[in-house]
C-alpha positions in Angstrom: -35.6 19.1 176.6 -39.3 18.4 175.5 -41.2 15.9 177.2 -45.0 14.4 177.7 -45.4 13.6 180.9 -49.6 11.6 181.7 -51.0 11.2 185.0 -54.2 9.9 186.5 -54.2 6.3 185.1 -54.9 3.7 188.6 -57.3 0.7 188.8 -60.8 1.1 188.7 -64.3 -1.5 189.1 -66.4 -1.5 185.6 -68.4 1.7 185.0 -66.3 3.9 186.8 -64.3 6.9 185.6 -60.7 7.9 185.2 -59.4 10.7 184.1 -55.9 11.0 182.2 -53.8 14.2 182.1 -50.7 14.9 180.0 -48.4 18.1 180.4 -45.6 19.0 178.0 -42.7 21.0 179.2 -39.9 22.4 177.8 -38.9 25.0 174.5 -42.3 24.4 172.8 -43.1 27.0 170.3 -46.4 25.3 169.0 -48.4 22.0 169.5 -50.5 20.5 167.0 -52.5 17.9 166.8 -52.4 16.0 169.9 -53.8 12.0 171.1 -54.3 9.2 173.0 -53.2 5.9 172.3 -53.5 2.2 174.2 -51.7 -1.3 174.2 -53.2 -3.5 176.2 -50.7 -7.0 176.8 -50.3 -9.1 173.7 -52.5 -6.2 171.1 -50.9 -3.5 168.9 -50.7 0.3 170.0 -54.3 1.9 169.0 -55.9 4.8 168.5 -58.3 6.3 171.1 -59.3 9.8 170.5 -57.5 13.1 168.4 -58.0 16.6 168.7 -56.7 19.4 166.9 -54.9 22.3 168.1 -59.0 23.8 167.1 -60.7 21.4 169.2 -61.8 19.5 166.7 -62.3 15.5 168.0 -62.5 11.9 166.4 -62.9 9.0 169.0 -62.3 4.8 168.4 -65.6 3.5 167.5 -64.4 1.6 171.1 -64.9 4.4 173.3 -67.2 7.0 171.7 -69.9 8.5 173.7 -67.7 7.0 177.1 -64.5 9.2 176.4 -63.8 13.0 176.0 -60.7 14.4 175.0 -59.9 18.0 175.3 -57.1 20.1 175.6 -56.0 23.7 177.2 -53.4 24.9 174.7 -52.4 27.6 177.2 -51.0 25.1 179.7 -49.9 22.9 177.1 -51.9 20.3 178.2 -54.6 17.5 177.2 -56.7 15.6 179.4 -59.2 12.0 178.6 -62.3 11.8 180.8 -62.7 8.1 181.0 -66.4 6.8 181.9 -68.4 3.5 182.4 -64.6 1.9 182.1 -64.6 -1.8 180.8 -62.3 -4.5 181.8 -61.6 -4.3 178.2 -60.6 -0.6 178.2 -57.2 -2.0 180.5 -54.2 -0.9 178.9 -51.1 1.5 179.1 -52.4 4.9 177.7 -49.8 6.7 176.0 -49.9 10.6 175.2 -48.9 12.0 171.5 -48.5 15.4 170.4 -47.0 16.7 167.4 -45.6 19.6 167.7 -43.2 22.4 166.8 -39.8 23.0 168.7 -39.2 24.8 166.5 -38.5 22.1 164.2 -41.1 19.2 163.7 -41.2 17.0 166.4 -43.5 13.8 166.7 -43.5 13.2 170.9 -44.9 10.3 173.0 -44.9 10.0 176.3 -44.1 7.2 178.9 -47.5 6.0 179.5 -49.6 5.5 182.5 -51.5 2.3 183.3 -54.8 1.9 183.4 -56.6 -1.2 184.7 -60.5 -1.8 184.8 -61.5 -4.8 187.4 -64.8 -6.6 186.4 
């Protein structure tokens, strides 16, 4: 069974850092293009950062030049260094990765919470 597991979310004061990890396990035989995502209570699911199975990257205008997302495709897992956190960057932070099992599949994980105290 495939499965995205994240770590690392907590509470943290404004301007600090977190930093987000998420491991898949299971009969992987490739994964693509893999992201971050957020709700935060009462907003729709968005967007944080991408990056390719290449390393390439595209960030929410929200969180450039504060977030880095990068990826070791030999543990088959992606990581989001959070810093100078805003209240406003509190949310569950969900993992995505599409990848190949060998079939298509399109995987999110469970979601970690992450809350930034003013």
């Amino acid at each position: 069974q495939v499965q995205l597991v994240e770590s690392g979310g907590g509470l943290v004061q404004a301007g600090g850092s977190l930093r987000l990890s998420c491991a898949a396990s299971g009969s992987i035989f490739r994964i693509n293009t893999m992201g971050w995502y957020r709700q935060a209570p009462g907003k729709q699911r968005e967007s944080v950062a991408i990056i390719t199975r290449s390393g390439s990257t595209n960030y929410a205008d929200s969180v450039k030049g504060r977030f880095t997302i990068s990826r070791d495709n030999a543990k088959n897992t992606m990581y989001l260094q959070m810093n100078s956190l805003k209240p406003e960057d509190t949310a569950v932070y969900y993992c995505n990765a599409l990848m190949e099992v060998p079939v298509v599949l399109d995987a999110w994980g469970q979601g970690t919470q992450v809350t930034v105290s003013s």
